[in-house]
N, C-alpha and C positions, 0 to 999 in steps of 0.2 A: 579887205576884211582884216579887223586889227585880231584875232583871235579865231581860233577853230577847239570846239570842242571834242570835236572827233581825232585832230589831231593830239589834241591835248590828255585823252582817254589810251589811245595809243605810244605815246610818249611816257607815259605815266607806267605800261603795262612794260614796255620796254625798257623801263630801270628799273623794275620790279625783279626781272627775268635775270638783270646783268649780273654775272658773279661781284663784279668790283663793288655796284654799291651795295647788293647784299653783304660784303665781309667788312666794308671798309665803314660804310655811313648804318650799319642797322647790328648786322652781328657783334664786331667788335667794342662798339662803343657799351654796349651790354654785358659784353661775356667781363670785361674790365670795370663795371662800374657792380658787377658783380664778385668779381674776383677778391678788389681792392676793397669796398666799400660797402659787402652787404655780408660779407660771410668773414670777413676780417671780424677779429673781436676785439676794436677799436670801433666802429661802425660807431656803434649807440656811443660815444665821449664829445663833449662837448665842444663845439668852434663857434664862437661868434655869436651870433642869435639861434642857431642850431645845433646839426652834430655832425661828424667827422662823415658819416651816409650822404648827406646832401651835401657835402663839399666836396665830394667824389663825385658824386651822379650829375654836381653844374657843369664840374670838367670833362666829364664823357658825352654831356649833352651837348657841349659848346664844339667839342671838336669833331665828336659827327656832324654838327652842323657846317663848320669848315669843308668839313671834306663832300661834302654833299655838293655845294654850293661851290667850290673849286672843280671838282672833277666833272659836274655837270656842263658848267658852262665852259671848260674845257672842251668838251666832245662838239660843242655848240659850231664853235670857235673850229675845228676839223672838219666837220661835215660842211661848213660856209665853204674853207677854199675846195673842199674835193668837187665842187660841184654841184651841192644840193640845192644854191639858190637856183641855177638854172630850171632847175625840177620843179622849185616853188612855183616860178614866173609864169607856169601852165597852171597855178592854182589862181583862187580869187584870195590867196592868203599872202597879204603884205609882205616885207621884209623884216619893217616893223612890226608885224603878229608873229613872225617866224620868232626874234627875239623874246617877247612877250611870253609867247608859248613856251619855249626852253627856261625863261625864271622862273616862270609861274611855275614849272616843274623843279626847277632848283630849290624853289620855296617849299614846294611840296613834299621833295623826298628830306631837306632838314626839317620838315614841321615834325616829317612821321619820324627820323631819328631822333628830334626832342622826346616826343609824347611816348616811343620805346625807351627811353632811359628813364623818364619821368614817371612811369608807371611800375619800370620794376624797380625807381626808389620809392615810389608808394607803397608797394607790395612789401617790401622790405624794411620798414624803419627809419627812411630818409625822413627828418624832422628841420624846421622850419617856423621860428616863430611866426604864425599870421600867415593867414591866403595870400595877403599881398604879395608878399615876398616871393611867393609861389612865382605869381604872376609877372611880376617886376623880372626876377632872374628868368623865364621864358621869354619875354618881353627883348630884353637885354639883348639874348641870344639870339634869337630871331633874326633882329633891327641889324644888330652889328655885322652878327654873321655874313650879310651883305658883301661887306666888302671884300670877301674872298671868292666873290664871282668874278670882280676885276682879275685878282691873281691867276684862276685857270682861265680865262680867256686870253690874258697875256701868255700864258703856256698854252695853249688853242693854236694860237698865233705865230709861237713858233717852233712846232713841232706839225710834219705834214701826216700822224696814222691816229689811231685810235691808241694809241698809247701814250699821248697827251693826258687820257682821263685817268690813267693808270699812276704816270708820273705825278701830276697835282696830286694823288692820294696820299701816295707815297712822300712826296713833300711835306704836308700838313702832317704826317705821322713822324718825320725827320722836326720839325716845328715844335713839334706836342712833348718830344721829350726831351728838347733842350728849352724849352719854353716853361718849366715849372708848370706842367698841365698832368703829366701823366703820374708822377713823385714830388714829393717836395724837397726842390733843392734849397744849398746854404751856399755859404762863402762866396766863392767864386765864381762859383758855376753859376749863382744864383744872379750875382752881378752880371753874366753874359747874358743870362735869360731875359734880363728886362730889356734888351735891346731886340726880341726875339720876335718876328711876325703875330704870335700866337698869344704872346706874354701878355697885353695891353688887355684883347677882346678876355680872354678868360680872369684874368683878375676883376676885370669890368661884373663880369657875369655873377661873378662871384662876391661881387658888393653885396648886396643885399643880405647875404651870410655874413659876410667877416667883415665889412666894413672897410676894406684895405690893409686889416690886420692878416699877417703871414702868420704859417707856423711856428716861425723859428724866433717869434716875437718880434720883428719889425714891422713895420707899417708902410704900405703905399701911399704917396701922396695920390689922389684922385687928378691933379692935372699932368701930372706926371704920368698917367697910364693914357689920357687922354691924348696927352703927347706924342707917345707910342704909336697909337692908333693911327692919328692923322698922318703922322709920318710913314705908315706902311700904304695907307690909304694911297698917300703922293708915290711911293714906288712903285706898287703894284699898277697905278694908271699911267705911270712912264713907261711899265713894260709893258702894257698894251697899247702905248703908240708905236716905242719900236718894233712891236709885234707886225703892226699895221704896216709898217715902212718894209719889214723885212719880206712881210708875204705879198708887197704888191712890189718891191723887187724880184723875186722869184718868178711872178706871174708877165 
């Protein structure tokens, strides 16, 4: 069986319930894209093709999605070594459906942290020239957001409790504010951020707003954030091979 939807209805109730992705992938990214972005009286000023609202609410959306999508397949990655596939192998549910089921839930708890950010920048005055745009930065966010299910399953892998899923959050929120995601940094600080796990996907995100223009008037090259990207992409999948080596040395 490549999929069970009963486990999948059960999985789904069970990140519902966890404190962690309630604060980290659903509350937080709200309470902040509210904070900064909707009740600031800068909100309504202009960026790019939009306003200063929707350039807050891509970055709360992009990094909930991060942390949804880390800290999920983290726990994924902890339940494998304690033992759960033996428990599976009494099911007609693959190993392969075990994986499946846990994305399809990592997908799902960053879709519902998008459409929560997305909606209270609707309700609020996030502005955006064109549906597209709309689309395209969800889009973005989504797709990319992917690749930080490697990163917590690399921390999965090696960390043996439930506090894997805690760590990955905690990391992408360590990411987020030296990454030019949560403020807009300058100088220096700004030069370390573009080397920063986080840096690449949320400026990405945030094309379709700025275009690769910054606040402080610089401009991203577009392959140059590409570059970013791929490059974490290659680390994060080295640290879940040595994840793999480490935990079948252990075993």
């Amino acid at each position: 069986m490549l999929i069970s939807t009963t486990m999948l209805r059960i999985e789904g109730v069970r990140q519902l319930r966890n404190p962690y992705t309630l604060a980290f992938t659903l509350a937080m990214p709200v309470a902040m894209y509210l904070l900064f972005g909707a009740s600031a009286g800068y909100g309504s000023q202009s960026v790019g093709n939009g306003n200063v609202s929707f350039y807050v609410m891509t970055s709360m959306a992009a990094y909930g999605t991060a942390v949804a999508m880390s800290s999920l397949t983290s726990l994924a990655a902890t339940e494998a070594k304690q033992g759960w596939g033996r428990q599976l192998a009494m099911t007609p549910l693959s190993a392969a459906g075990y994986a499946v089921t846990k994305l399809a839930t990592a997908v799902a708890a960053a879709s519902l942290a998008l459409v929560a950010v997305f909606t209270a920048g609707l309700l609020t005055g996030a502005h955006v020239d064109g549906v597209g745009r709309w689309v395209a930065t969800a889009g973005i966010i989504l797709g990319l957001g992917l690749i930080y299910g490697l990163f917590g399953l690399g921390v999965g892998l090696f960390f043996t409790s439930d506090s894997a899923a805690a760590l990955a959050s905690i990391s992408m929120t360590f990411f987020a504010f030296f990454g030019n995601v949560f403020m807009p940094l300058s100088g220096v600080m700004l030069d370390i951020a573009r080397f920063t796990p986080l840096y690449g996907f949320v400026a990405l995100s945030r094309w379709p707003l700025t275009e690769g223009r910054l606040t402080t008037g610089q401009t991203d090259e577009l392959w140059l954030l590409l570059v970013n990207v791929t490059v974490w992409v290659a680390v994060f999948a080295l640290l879940v091979a040595v994840g793999v080596k480490r935990s079948r040395a252990r075993q």
